[in-house]
C-alpha positions, 0 to 999 in steps of 0.5 A: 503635348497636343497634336494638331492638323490643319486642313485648307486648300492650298492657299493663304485664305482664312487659314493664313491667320491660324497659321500665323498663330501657330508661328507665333507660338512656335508650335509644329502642326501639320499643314494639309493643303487640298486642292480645290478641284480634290474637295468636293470628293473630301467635302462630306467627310468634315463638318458641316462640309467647310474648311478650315478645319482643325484636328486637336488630338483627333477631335476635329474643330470648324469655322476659322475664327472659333479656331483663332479663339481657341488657339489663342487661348491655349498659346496664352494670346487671349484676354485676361478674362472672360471680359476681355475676351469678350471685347475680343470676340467683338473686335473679330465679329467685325473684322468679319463683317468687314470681310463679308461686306468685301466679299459681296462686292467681289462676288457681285454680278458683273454689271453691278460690280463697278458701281458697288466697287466705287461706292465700297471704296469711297464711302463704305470701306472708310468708313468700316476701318476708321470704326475699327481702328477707334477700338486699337487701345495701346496698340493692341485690340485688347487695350493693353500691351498684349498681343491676342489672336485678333491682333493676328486676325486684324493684321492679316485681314488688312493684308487681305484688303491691301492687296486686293482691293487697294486699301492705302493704310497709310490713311488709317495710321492706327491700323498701320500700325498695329499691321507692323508691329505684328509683321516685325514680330520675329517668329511671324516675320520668319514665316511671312518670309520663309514660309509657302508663297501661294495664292492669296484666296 
Protein backbone atom coordinates (compact mmCIF):
# COMPACT_ATOMS: atom_id res chain seq x y z
CA UNK A 1 0.00 0.00 0.00
CA UNK A 2 0.86 3.57 -0.61
CA UNK A 3 2.20 6.11 1.64
CA UNK A 4 1.34 9.62 1.49
CA UNK A 5 2.27 12.85 3.18
CA UNK A 6 0.24 15.80 3.24
CA UNK A 7 1.92 18.99 3.38
CA UNK A 8 -0.28 22.76 4.38
CA UNK A 9 -0.29 25.20 6.63
CA UNK A 10 -1.83 24.85 9.44
CA UNK A 11 -5.18 25.25 8.75
CA UNK A 12 -8.41 24.19 6.86
CA UNK A 13 -7.85 26.15 3.40
CA UNK A 14 -7.48 24.05 0.11
CA UNK A 15 -6.13 20.96 1.89
CA UNK A 16 -9.57 20.66 4.10
CA UNK A 17 -11.13 18.52 1.04
CA UNK A 18 -8.11 16.09 0.55
CA UNK A 19 -8.30 15.52 3.87
CA UNK A 20 -11.90 15.07 3.61
CA UNK A 21 -11.00 12.54 0.89
CA UNK A 22 -8.74 10.56 2.86
CA UNK A 23 -11.35 10.23 5.69
CA UNK A 24 -13.64 8.85 3.43
CA UNK A 25 -11.62 6.38 2.16
CA UNK A 26 -10.36 5.57 5.41
CA UNK A 27 -6.77 5.67 4.61
CA UNK A 28 -3.87 6.81 7.20
CA UNK A 29 -1.51 9.82 5.73
CA UNK A 30 0.43 11.89 7.58
CA UNK A 31 -0.86 15.51 7.99
CA UNK A 32 2.25 18.05 7.90
CA UNK A 33 1.12 21.32 8.96
CA UNK A 34 3.54 24.52 8.82
CA UNK A 35 2.97 27.40 9.77
CA UNK A 36 2.82 30.39 7.59
CA UNK A 37 5.73 32.43 9.12
CA UNK A 38 8.03 28.78 8.72
CA UNK A 39 7.21 29.00 4.84
CA UNK A 40 9.05 31.12 3.36
CA UNK A 41 12.12 29.29 4.46
CA UNK A 42 10.31 25.69 2.97
CA UNK A 43 8.84 27.36 0.09
CA UNK A 44 11.94 26.63 -2.57
CA UNK A 45 12.04 23.15 -1.56
CA UNK A 46 8.48 22.27 -3.26
CA UNK A 47 7.32 22.47 -6.45
CA UNK A 48 6.52 25.27 -8.10
CA UNK A 49 6.83 27.09 -4.50
CA UNK A 50 3.07 26.19 -3.64
CA UNK A 51 1.15 24.09 -1.22
CA UNK A 52 -0.61 21.72 -1.04
CA UNK A 53 1.51 19.36 -1.94
CA UNK A 54 1.14 15.56 -1.79
CA UNK A 55 3.95 12.97 -1.44
CA UNK A 56 2.68 9.51 -3.09
CA UNK A 57 5.63 7.25 -2.13
CA UNK A 58 8.29 9.84 -2.50
CA UNK A 59 6.83 11.11 -5.56
CA UNK A 60 5.78 14.56 -4.58
CA UNK A 61 2.12 15.76 -6.47
CA UNK A 62 0.91 19.84 -6.60
CA UNK A 63 -1.89 21.95 -7.02
CA UNK A 64 -5.18 20.92 -4.69
CA UNK A 65 -7.44 19.94 -7.25
CA UNK A 66 -5.04 17.65 -9.25
CA UNK A 67 -4.54 15.96 -5.84
CA UNK A 68 -8.66 15.46 -5.44
CA UNK A 69 -8.47 14.10 -8.95
CA UNK A 70 -5.91 11.64 -8.46
CA UNK A 71 -7.14 10.37 -4.87
CA UNK A 72 -10.35 10.24 -6.13
CA UNK A 73 -9.49 7.87 -8.74
CA UNK A 74 -7.09 5.82 -6.69
CA UNK A 75 -10.05 5.38 -3.68
CA UNK A 76 -12.73 4.51 -6.31
CA UNK A 77 -14.59 8.04 -6.20
CA UNK A 78 -14.09 9.08 -9.78
CA UNK A 79 -16.12 8.51 -12.92
CA UNK A 80 -16.91 5.49 -14.37
CA UNK A 81 -14.77 6.88 -17.55
CA UNK A 82 -13.07 8.79 -19.05
CA UNK A 83 -16.27 10.93 -19.84
CA UNK A 84 -17.34 11.10 -16.84
CA UNK A 85 -14.45 11.96 -15.54
CA UNK A 86 -14.37 14.49 -17.85
CA UNK A 87 -17.82 16.23 -16.63
CA UNK A 88 -15.86 16.03 -13.28
CA UNK A 89 -13.22 18.15 -14.13
CA UNK A 90 -15.95 20.46 -15.41
CA UNK A 91 -17.69 20.69 -12.27
CA UNK A 92 -14.25 21.43 -10.39
CA UNK A 93 -13.14 24.30 -13.00
CA UNK A 94 -16.01 25.83 -11.80
CA UNK A 95 -16.23 25.44 -8.45
CA UNK A 96 -12.64 27.25 -8.89
CA UNK A 97 -13.95 29.87 -10.83
CA UNK A 98 -16.25 30.30 -8.09
CA UNK A 99 -13.78 30.44 -5.38
CA UNK A 100 -11.59 32.86 -7.42
CA UNK A 101 -14.33 35.12 -8.11
CA UNK A 102 -14.68 35.24 -4.01
CA UNK A 103 -11.34 35.75 -3.70
CA UNK A 104 -10.86 38.74 -5.66
CA UNK A 105 -13.68 40.46 -3.55
CA UNK A 106 -11.62 39.26 -0.32
CA UNK A 107 -8.35 40.63 -1.60
CA UNK A 108 -9.63 43.98 -2.97
CA UNK A 109 -8.30 47.14 -1.93
CA UNK A 110 -10.40 48.68 0.84
CA UNK A 111 -11.98 51.32 -0.78
CA UNK A 112 -13.41 49.34 -3.47
CA UNK A 113 -14.09 46.05 -1.20
CA UNK A 114 -17.85 47.41 0.09
CA UNK A 115 -19.08 48.13 -3.55
CA UNK A 116 -17.53 44.92 -5.01
CA UNK A 117 -18.78 43.08 -1.57
CA UNK A 118 -22.49 44.08 -2.67
CA UNK A 119 -22.34 43.76 -6.09
CA UNK A 120 -20.91 40.06 -5.44
CA UNK A 121 -23.80 39.16 -3.10
CA UNK A 122 -26.68 40.38 -4.63
CA UNK A 123 -26.08 39.44 -8.40
CA UNK A 124 -23.03 37.61 -9.06
CA UNK A 125 -22.74 34.83 -6.32
CA UNK A 126 -26.53 34.13 -7.24
CA UNK A 127 -26.17 33.85 -10.08
CA UNK A 128 -22.63 31.50 -10.13
CA UNK A 129 -24.57 28.90 -7.57
CA UNK A 130 -27.59 28.42 -9.31
CA UNK A 131 -25.50 27.44 -12.60
CA UNK A 132 -23.84 25.07 -10.24
CA UNK A 133 -26.52 23.60 -8.86
CA UNK A 134 -28.31 23.06 -12.49
CA UNK A 135 -25.45 20.36 -12.79
CA UNK A 136 -26.18 18.29 -9.31
CA UNK A 137 -27.79 15.11 -11.16
CA UNK A 138 -29.13 12.40 -8.64
CA UNK A 139 -27.84 14.09 -6.31
CA UNK A 140 -24.39 13.86 -7.02
CA UNK A 141 -22.16 15.91 -9.64
CA UNK A 142 -21.68 12.93 -11.77
CA UNK A 143 -25.24 12.29 -12.43
CA UNK A 144 -25.71 8.93 -10.53
CA UNK A 145 -25.74 7.68 -6.96
CA UNK A 146 -21.91 7.81 -6.76
CA UNK A 147 -20.18 9.90 -4.39
CA UNK A 148 -16.70 11.37 -6.49
CA UNK A 149 -14.23 13.93 -5.25
CA UNK A 150 -16.05 16.76 -6.56
CA UNK A 151 -18.94 15.97 -4.58
CA UNK A 152 -16.30 16.45 -1.30
CA UNK A 153 -14.98 19.34 -3.44
CA UNK A 154 -18.37 21.06 -3.64
CA UNK A 155 -19.23 20.34 -0.11
CA UNK A 156 -16.52 21.90 1.49
CA UNK A 157 -16.43 24.83 -0.98
CA UNK A 158 -20.00 25.92 0.23
CA UNK A 159 -18.79 25.64 3.91
CA UNK A 160 -16.17 27.98 2.72
CA UNK A 161 -18.82 30.33 1.37
CA UNK A 162 -21.26 29.69 4.49
CA UNK A 163 -18.99 30.85 6.91
CA UNK A 164 -17.29 33.40 5.40
CA UNK A 165 -19.26 35.46 3.22
CA UNK A 166 -22.80 34.50 4.38
CA UNK A 167 -24.10 32.48 1.74
CA UNK A 168 -27.77 31.16 3.00
CA UNK A 169 -28.08 27.52 1.42
CA UNK A 170 -31.25 27.37 2.00
CA UNK A 171 -31.90 29.62 -1.24
CA UNK A 172 -30.29 26.85 -3.25
CA UNK A 173 -31.87 23.56 -2.08
CA UNK A 174 -30.04 21.47 -4.31
CA UNK A 175 -26.56 22.46 -3.25
CA UNK A 176 -27.96 22.09 0.33
CA UNK A 177 -28.55 19.22 -0.05
CA UNK A 178 -25.87 17.83 -1.77
CA UNK A 179 -23.70 19.49 1.56
CA UNK A 180 -25.78 17.18 4.03
CA UNK A 181 -25.57 14.41 2.64
CA UNK A 182 -21.91 14.61 2.21
CA UNK A 183 -21.64 15.88 5.79
CA UNK A 184 -23.85 12.79 7.21
CA UNK A 185 -21.32 10.47 5.37
CA UNK A 186 -20.41 8.66 8.95
CA UNK A 187 -16.41 8.55 8.22
CA UNK A 188 -16.39 12.26 7.38
CA UNK A 189 -19.04 13.19 9.96
CA UNK A 190 -16.31 11.38 12.59
CA UNK A 191 -13.80 13.89 10.93
CA UNK A 192 -15.95 17.22 10.85
CA UNK A 193 -16.45 16.27 14.48
CA UNK A 194 -13.08 14.66 16.14
CA UNK A 195 -11.00 16.17 13.83
CA UNK A 196 -8.40 19.42 14.26
CA UNK A 197 -10.52 22.75 14.90
CA UNK A 198 -8.31 25.41 12.98
CA UNK A 199 -8.48 28.37 11.27
CA UNK A 200 -10.59 28.26 8.17
CA UNK A 201 -8.22 29.73 5.54
Amino acid sequence: MSTYKLYYYNAKGRAEPIRLIFAQAGVKYEDIRYEREDWPAIKPEKPFERIPVLDVDGTEICGGTNILRYLGMTFGMAGNNELDNAVLGGIADYITDIIETVSKVFHAKEEDKATMMAELKEKTLPNMLEVLQKNVKNGHFIGSEKLSWADIMGYWYMVILKTMFGVNLADYPVLQKLHDDVAALPNIKKWLETGPKDNIR
